[in-house]
ZAVEX-457537 format. One line per 3 residues: number of its first residue (from 0); for each residue x, y, z of N, C-alpha, C, CB. Coordinates in steps of 0.2 Angstrom, whole numbers. Atoms other than C-alpha are relative to their C-alpha. Glycine has a CB too. Layout:
// ZAVEX-457537
NUM	X Y Z X Y Z X Y Z X Y Z | ...
This chain:
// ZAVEX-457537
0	-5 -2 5 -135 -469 972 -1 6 -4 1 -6 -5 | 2 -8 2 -133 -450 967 0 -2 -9 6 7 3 | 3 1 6 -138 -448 948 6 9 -2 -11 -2 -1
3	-3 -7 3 -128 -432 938 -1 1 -6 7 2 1 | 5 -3 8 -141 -424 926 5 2 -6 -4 9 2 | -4 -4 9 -133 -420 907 -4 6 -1 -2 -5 -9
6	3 -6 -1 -133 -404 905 0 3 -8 4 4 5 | 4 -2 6 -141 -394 890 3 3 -5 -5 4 2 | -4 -2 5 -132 -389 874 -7 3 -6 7 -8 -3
9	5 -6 5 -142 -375 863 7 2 -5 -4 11 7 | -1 0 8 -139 -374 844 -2 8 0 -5 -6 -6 | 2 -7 5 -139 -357 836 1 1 -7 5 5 1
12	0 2 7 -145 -356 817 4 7 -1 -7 -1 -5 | -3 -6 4 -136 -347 806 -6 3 -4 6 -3 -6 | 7 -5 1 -150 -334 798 4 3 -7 -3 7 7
15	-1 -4 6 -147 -330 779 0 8 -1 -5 -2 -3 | 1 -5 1 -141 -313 777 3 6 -11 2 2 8 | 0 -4 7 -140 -300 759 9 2 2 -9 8 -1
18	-8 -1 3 -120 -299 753 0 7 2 1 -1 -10 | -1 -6 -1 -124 -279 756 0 3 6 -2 2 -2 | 2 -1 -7 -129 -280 774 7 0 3 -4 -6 3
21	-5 -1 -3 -117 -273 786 1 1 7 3 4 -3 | 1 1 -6 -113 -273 804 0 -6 5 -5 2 -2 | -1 5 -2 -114 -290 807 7 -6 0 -4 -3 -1
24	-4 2 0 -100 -300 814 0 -8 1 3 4 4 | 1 6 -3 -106 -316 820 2 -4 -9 -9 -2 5 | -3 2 5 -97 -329 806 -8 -3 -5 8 -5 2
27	5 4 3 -114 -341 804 -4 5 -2 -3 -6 6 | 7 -3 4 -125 -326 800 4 2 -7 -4 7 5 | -6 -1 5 -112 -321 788 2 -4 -6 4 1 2
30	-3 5 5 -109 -337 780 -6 -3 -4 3 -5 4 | 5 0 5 -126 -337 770 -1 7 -3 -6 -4 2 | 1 -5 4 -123 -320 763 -1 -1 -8 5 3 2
33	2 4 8 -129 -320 745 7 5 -3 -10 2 -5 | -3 -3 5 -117 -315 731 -5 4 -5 5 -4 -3 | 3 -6 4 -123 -299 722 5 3 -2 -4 4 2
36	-3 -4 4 -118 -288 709 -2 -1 -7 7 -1 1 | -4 -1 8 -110 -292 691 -1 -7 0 8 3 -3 | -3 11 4 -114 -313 684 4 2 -2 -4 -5 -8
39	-4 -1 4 -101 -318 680 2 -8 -1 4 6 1 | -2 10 3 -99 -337 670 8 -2 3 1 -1 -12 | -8 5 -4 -84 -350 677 3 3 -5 1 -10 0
42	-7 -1 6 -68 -345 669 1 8 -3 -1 -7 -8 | 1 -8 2 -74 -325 666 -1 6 4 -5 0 -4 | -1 -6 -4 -71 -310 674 -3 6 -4 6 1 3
45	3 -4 3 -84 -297 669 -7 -4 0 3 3 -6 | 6 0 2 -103 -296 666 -1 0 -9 -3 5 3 | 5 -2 5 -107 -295 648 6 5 -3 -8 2 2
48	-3 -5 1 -103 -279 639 -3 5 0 4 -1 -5 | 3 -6 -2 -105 -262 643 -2 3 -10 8 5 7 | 1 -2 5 -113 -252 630 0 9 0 -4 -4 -2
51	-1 -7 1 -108 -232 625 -5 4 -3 5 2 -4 | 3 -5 7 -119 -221 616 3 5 -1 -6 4 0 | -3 -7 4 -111 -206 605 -5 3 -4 5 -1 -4
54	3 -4 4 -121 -193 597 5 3 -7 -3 4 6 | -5 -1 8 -115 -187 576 -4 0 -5 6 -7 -2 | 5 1 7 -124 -180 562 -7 -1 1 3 -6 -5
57	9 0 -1 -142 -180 572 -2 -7 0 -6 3 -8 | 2 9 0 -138 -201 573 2 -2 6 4 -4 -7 | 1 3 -7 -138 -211 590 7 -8 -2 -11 -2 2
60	-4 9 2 -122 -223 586 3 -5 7 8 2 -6 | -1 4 -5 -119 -238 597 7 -3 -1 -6 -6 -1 | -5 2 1 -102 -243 600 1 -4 7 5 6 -2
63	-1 5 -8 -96 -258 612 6 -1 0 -4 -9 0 | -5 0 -4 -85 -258 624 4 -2 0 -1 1 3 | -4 5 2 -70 -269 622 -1 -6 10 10 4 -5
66	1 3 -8 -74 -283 639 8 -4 1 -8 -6 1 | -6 4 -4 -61 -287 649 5 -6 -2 -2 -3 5 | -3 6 2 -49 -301 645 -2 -6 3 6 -1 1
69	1 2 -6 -56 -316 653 4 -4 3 -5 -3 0 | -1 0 -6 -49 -325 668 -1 -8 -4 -4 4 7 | 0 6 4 -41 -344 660 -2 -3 10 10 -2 -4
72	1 5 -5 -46 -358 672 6 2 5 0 -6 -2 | -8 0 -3 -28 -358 679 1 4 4 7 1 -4 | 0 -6 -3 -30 -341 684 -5 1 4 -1 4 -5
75	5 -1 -4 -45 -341 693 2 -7 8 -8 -1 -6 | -2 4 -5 -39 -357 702 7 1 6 2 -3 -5 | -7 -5 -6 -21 -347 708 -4 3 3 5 6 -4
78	4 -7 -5 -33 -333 714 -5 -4 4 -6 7 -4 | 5 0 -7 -44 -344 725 5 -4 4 -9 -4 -1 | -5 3 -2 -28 -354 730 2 5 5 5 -1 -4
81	-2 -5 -2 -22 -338 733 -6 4 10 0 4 -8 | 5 -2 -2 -37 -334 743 -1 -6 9 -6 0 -7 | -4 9 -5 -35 -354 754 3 2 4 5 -6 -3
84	-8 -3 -5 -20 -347 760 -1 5 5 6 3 -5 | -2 -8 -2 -23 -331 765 -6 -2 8 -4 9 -9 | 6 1 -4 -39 -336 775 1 -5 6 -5 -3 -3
87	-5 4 -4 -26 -350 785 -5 -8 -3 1 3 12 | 5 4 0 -39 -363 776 3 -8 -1 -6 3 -5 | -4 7 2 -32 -383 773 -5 -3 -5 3 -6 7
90	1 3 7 -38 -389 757 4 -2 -6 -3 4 -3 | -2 3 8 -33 -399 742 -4 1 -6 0 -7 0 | 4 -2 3 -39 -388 731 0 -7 -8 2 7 -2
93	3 3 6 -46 -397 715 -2 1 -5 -4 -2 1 | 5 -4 1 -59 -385 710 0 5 0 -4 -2 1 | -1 -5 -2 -60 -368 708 -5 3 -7 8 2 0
96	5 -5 7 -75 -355 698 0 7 6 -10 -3 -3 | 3 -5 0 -79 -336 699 -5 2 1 1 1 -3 | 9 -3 1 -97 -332 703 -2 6 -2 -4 -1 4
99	0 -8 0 -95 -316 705 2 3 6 -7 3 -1 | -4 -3 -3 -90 -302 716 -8 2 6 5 5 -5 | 7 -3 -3 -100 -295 731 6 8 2 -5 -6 9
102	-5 -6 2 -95 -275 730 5 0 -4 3 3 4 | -7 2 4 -78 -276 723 5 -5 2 4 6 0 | -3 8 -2 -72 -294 731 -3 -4 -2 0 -2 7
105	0 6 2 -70 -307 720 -4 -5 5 8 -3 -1 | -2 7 -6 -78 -324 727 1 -4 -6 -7 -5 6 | 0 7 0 -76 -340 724 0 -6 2 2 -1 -1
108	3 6 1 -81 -358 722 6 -5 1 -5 0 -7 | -2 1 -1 -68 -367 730 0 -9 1 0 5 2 | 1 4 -1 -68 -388 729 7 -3 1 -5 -3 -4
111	-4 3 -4 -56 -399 742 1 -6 -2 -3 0 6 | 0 5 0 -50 -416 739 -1 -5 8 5 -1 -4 | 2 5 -7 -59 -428 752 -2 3 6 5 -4 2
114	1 -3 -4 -67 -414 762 -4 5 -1 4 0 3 | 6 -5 3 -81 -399 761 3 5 -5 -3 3 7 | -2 -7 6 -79 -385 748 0 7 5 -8 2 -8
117	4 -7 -4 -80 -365 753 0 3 -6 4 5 8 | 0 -5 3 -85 -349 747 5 4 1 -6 2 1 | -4 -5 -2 -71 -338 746 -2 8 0 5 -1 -3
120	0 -8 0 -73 -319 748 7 4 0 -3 2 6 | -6 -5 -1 -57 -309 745 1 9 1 2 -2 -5 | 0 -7 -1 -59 -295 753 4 1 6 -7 2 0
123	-5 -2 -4 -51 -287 768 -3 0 7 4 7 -3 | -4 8 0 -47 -299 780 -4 -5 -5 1 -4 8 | 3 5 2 -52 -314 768 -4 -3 2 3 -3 0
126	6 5 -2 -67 -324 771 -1 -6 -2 -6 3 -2 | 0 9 2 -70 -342 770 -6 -4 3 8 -4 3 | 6 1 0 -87 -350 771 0 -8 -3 -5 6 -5
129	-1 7 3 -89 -371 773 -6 -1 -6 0 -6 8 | 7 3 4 -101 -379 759 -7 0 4 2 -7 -3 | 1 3 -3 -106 -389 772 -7 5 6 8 -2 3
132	3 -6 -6 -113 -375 786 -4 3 -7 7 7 5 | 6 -2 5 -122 -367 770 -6 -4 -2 3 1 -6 | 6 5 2 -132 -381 765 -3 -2 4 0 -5 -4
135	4 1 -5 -137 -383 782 -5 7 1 3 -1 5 | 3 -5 -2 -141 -366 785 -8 0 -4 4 6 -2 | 5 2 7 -152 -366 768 -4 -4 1 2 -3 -6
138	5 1 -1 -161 -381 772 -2 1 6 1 -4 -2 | 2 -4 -6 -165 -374 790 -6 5 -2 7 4 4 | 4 -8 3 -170 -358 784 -6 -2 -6 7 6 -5
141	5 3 5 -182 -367 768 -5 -7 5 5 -4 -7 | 3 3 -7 -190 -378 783 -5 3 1 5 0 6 | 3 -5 -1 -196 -362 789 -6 3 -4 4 3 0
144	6 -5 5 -202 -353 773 5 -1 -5 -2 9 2 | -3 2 8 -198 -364 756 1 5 -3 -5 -3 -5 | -3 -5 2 -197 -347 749 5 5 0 -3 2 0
147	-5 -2 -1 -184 -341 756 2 2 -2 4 -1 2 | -6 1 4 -171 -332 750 6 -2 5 1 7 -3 | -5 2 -3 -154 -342 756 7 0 0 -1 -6 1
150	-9 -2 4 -140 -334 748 2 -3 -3 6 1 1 | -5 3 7 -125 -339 739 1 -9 3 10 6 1 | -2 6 -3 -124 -358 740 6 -5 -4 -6 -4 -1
153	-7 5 1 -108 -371 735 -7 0 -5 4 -8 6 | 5 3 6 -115 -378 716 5 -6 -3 -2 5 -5 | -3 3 5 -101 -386 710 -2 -11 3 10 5 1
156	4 5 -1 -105 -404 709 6 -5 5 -3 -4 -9 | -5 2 -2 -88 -408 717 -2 1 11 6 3 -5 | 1 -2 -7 -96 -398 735 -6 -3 2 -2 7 2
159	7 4 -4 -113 -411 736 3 -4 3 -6 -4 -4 | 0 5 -5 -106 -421 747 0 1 6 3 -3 0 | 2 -1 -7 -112 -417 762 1 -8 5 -10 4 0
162	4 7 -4 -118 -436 768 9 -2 2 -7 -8 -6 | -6 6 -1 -100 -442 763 5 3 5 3 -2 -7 | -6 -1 -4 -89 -431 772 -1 2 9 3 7 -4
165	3 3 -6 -101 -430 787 1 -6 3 -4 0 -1 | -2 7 0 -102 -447 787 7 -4 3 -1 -1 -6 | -5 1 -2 -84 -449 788 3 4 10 3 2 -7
168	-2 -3 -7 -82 -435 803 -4 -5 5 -2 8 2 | 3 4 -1 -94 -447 810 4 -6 4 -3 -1 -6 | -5 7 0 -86 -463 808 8 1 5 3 -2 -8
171	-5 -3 -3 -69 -452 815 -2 1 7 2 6 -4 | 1 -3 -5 -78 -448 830 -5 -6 4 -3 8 -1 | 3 7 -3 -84 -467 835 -6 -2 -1 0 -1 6
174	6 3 2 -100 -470 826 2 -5 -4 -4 4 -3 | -3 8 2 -101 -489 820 -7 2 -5 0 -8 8 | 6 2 7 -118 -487 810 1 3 -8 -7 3 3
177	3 -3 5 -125 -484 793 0 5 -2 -4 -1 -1 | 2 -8 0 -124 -464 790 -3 0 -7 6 6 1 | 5 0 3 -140 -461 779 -1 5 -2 -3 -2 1
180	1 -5 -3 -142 -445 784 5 6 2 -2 -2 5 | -5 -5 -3 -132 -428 786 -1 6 1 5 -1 -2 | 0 -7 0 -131 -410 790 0 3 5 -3 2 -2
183	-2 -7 -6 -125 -394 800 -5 1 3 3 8 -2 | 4 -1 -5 -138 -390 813 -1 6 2 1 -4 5 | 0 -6 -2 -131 -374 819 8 0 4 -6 1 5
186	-7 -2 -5 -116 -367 833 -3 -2 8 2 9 -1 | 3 -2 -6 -116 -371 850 4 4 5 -2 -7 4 | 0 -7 -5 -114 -360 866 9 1 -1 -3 -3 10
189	-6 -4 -1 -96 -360 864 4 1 -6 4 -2 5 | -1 -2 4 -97 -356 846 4 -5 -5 2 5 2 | -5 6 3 -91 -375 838 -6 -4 -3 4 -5 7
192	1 4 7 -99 -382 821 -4 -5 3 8 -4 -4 | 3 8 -2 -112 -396 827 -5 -4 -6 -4 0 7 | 1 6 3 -118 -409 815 -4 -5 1 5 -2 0
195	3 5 -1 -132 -421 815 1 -6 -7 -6 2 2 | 0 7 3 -132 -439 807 -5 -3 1 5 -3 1 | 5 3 -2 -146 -451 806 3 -8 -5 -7 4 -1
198	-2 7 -1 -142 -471 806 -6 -4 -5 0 -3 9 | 5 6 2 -149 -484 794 -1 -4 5 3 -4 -6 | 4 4 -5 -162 -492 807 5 -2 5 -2 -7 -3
201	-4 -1 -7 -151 -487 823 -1 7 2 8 -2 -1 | -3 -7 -3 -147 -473 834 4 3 -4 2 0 6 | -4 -3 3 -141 -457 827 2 4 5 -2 3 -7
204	-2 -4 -6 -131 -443 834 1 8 -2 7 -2 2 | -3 -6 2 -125 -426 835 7 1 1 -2 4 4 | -9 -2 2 -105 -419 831 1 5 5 3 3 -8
207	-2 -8 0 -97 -405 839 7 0 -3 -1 3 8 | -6 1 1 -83 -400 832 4 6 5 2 0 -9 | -1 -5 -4 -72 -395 845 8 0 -3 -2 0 9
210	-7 -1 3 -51 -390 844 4 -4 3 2 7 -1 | -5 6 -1 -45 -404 852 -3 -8 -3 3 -1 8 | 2 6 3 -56 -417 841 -9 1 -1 2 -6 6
213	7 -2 0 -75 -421 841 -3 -4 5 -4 -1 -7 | 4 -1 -4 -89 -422 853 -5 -6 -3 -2 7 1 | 2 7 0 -99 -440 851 -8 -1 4 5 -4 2
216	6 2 -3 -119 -439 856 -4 -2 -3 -3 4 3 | 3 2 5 -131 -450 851 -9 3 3 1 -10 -1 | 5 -3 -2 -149 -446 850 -3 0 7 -3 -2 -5
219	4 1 -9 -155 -453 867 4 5 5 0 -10 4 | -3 -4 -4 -143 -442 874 -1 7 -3 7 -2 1 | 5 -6 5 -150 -427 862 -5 3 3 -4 -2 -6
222	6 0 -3 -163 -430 868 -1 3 7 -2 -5 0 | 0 -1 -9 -161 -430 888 3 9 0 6 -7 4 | -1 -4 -1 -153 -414 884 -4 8 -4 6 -2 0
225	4 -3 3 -168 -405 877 1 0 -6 -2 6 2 | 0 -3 6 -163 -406 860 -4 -7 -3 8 2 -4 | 6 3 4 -172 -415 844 7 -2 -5 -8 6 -3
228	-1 2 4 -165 -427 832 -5 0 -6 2 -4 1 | 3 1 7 -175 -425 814 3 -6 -2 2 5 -5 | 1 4 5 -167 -439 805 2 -6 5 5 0 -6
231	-1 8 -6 -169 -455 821 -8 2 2 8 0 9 | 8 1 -1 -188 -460 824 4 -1 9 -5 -8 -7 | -1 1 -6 -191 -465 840 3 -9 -2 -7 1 6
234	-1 10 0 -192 -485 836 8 -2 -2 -7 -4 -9 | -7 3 1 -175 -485 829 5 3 6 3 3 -7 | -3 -1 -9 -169 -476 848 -1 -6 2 -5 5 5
237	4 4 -3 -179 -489 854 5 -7 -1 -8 0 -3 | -5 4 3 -171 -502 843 5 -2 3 1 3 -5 | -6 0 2 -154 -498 846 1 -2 8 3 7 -4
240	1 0 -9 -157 -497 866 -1 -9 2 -9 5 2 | 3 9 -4 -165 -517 867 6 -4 -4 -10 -5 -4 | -9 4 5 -147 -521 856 3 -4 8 9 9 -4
243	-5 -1 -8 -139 -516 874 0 -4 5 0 6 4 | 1 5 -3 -149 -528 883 2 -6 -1 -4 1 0 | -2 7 2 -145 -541 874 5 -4 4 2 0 -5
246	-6 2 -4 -136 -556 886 -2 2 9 7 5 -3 | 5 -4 -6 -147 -547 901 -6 -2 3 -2 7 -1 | 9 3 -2 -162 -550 912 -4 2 -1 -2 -1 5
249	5 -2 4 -168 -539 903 -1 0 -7 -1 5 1 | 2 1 8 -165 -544 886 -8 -4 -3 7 -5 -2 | 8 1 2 -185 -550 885 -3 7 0 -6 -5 6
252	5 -6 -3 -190 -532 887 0 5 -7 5 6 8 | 2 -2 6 -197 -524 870 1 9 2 -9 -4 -3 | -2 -6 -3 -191 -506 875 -5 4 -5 9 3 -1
255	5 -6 2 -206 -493 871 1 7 -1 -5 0 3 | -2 -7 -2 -198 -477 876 6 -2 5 -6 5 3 | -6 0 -2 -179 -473 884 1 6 2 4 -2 -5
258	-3 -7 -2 -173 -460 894 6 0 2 -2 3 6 | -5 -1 -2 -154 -455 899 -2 2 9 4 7 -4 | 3 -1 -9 -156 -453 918 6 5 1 -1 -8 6
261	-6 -3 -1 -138 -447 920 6 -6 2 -2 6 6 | -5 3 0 -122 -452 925 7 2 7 1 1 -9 | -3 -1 -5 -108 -453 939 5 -6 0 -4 2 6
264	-4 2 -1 -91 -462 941 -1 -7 -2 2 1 6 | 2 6 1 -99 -479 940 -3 -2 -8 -4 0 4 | 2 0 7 -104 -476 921 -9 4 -1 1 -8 -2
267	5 -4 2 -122 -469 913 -5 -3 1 0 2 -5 | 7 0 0 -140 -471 919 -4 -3 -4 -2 5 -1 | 4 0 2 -153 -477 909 -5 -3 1 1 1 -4
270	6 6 -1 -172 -482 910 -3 -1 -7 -7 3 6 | 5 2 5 -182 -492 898 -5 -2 1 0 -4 -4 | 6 2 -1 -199 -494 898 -2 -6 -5 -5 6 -2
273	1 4 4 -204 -510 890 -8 0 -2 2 -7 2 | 4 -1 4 -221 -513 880 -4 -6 6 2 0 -8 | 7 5 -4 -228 -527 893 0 6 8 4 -13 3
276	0 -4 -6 -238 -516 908 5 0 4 -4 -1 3 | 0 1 -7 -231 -511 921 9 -1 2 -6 -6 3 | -8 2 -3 -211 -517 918 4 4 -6 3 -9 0
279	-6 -5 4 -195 -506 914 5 -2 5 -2 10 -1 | -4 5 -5 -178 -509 920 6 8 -2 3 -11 -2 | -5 -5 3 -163 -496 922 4 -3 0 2 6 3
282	-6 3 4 -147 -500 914 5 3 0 -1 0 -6 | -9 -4 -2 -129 -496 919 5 -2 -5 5 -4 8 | -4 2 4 -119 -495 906 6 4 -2 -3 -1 -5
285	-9 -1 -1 -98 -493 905 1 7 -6 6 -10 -2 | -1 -9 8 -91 -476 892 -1 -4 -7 12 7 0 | 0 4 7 -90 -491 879 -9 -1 -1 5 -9 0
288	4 2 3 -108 -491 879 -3 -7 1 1 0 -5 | -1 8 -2 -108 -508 886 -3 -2 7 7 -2 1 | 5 0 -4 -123 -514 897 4 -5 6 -7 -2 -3
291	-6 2 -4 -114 -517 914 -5 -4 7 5 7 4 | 6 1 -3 -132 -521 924 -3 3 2 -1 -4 4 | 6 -3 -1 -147 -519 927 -6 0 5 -2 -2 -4
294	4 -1 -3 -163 -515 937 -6 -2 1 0 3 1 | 8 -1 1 -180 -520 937 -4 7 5 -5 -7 3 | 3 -9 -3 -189 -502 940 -6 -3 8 -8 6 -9
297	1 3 -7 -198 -513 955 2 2 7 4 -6 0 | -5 2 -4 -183 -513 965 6 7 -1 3 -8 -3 | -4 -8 1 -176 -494 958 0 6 2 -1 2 -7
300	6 -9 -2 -185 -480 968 9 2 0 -7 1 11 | -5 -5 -1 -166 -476 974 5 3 -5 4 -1 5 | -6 -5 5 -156 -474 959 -2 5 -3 3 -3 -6
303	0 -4 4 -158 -458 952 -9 3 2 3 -2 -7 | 7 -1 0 -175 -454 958 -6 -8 -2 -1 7 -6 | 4 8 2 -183 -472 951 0 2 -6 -8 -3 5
306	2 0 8 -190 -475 935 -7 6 0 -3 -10 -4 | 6 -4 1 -203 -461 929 -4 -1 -7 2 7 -1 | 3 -2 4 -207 -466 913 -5 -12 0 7 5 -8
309	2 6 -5 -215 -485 922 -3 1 2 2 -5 3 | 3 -1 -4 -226 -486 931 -2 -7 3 -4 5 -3 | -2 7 -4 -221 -502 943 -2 1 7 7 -1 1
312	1 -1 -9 -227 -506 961 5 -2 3 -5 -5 3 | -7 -1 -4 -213 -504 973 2 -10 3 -2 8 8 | -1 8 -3 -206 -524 976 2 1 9 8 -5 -7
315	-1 0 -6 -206 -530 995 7 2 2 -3 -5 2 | -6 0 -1 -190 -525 1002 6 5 -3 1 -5 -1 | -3 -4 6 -184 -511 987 6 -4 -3 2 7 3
318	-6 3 5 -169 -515 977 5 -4 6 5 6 -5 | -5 4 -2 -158 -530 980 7 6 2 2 -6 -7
């Protein structure tokens, strides 16, 4: 029975770069640009106040500068509305501050009802930067080297919700578990938002967000395709995997380690190694996930190459 390998999906980080840097067009390197320039407090437009000197009579007199009018809530709120719009972005705004400008383009701090915040940039075209993708990048990039610098980040207390609005794309995209766990990961090859999750004491997954919906992998399938889940141990792979048995002749089988083998017409692949010598069993299961039967690795040399990660004496006769 022919076996058809999963094939490999490579993440690209976003890499923190300085508000003045220019040149680069890629959106994820761009979207931890730091704001620089002029502080400037919520609800105020300007730094502080400039100060003049005038010379008079052999004396150095100090005169201050009259500062700007500041920028009412309302006002700052229209301008990043303004800014929503312009950038084609869909938000229920909520929320709205000034941080400051980078050159002479306003941003702002932008919070959504029931969905991520961004950083706006009003400059020319508009820029629009998810919370979400920032605070991955950041913690990526501090991973690296705690010292980092990781730019301009979402603060408002209304953009910490990473877990929950993850969580929910999650749940939107057929995950049944616990989300404990959340955050942007990177871009993959064909430049689409991907998202990892990790499960209270289950299998977690990865997102992709593509434009006709989202993309649904759980870790053992992450896995098989050279990538790495941080927030899913093995034992809760493991775990989640002797679930599927259950009801099966191999529901006695204490799964130690799990591989995707692959998959073809007939549904998906998989071997388990159990924890007593010498036995593992592959496992046919339907697109629901739903263990359809199984194999003792005995009797498996032909599906898909046999079991590799067992190490069984071939039964008289090979597979039923």
């Amino acid at each position: 029975m022919a076996v058809v390998g999963a094939a490999v999906l490579a993440l690209g980080v976003a890499q923190p770069a300085s508000a003045q840097d220019g040149g680069r067009s890629d959106e994820s390197s761009r979207a931890s640009g730091s704001v620089s320039g002029e502080s400037v407090l919520p609800g105020r437009i300007g730094g502080g106040r400039d100060q003049r000197r005038t010379r008079g009579n052999g004396r150095t007199a100090a005169r201050e500068q009259a500062a700007p009018p500041a920028a009412t809530p309302e006002e700052i709120r229209a301008a990043a509305q303004a800014q929503l719009t312009a950038a084609n972005v869909t938000c229920e705004l909520t929320e709205a501050t000034n941080p400051g400008k980078i050159g002479e383009a306003a941003v702002y701090e932008a919070a959504c009802a029931n969905t991520e915040g961004y950083i706006l940039i009003a400059s020319t075209p508009p820029q629009a930067f998810g919370c979400i993708e920032l605070a991955g990048t950041a913690a990526i990039t501090r991973s690296r080297d705690p010292n980092a610098d990781v730019g301009q980040q979402c603060v408002l207390p209304a953009n910490q919700n990473t877990l929950a609005v993850i969580g929910g794309w999650a749940r939107t995209a057929g995950a049944t578990c616990t989300v404990d766990e959340a955050q942007a990961i990177g871009k993959s090859d064909d430049n689409n938002m991907v998202y990892e999750v990790g499960c209270a004491n289950d299998n977690g997954y990865w997102l992709e967000k593509l434009a006709t919906g989202w993309d649904l992998k759980d870790c053992i399938q992450v896995t098989s395709m050279g990538g790495a889940c941080r927030f899913t141990t093995a034992e809760e792979k493991n775990n989640s995997f002797k679930a599927k048995l259950a009801g099966t002749d191999a529901a006695g089988c204490d799964v130690s380690e799990v591989r995707l083998m692959g998959s073809n017409g007939n549904g998906s692949f998989y071997e388990a190694k159990c924890a007593a010598e010498g036995q593992g069993y592959i496992a046919r299961l339907n697109n629901e996930g739903v263990t359809q039967q199984v194999y003792p690795c005995a009797t498996a040399q032909s599906i898909g190459g046999g079991c590799t990660l067992t190490t069984a004496a071939p039964a008289a006769g090979g597979r039923p």
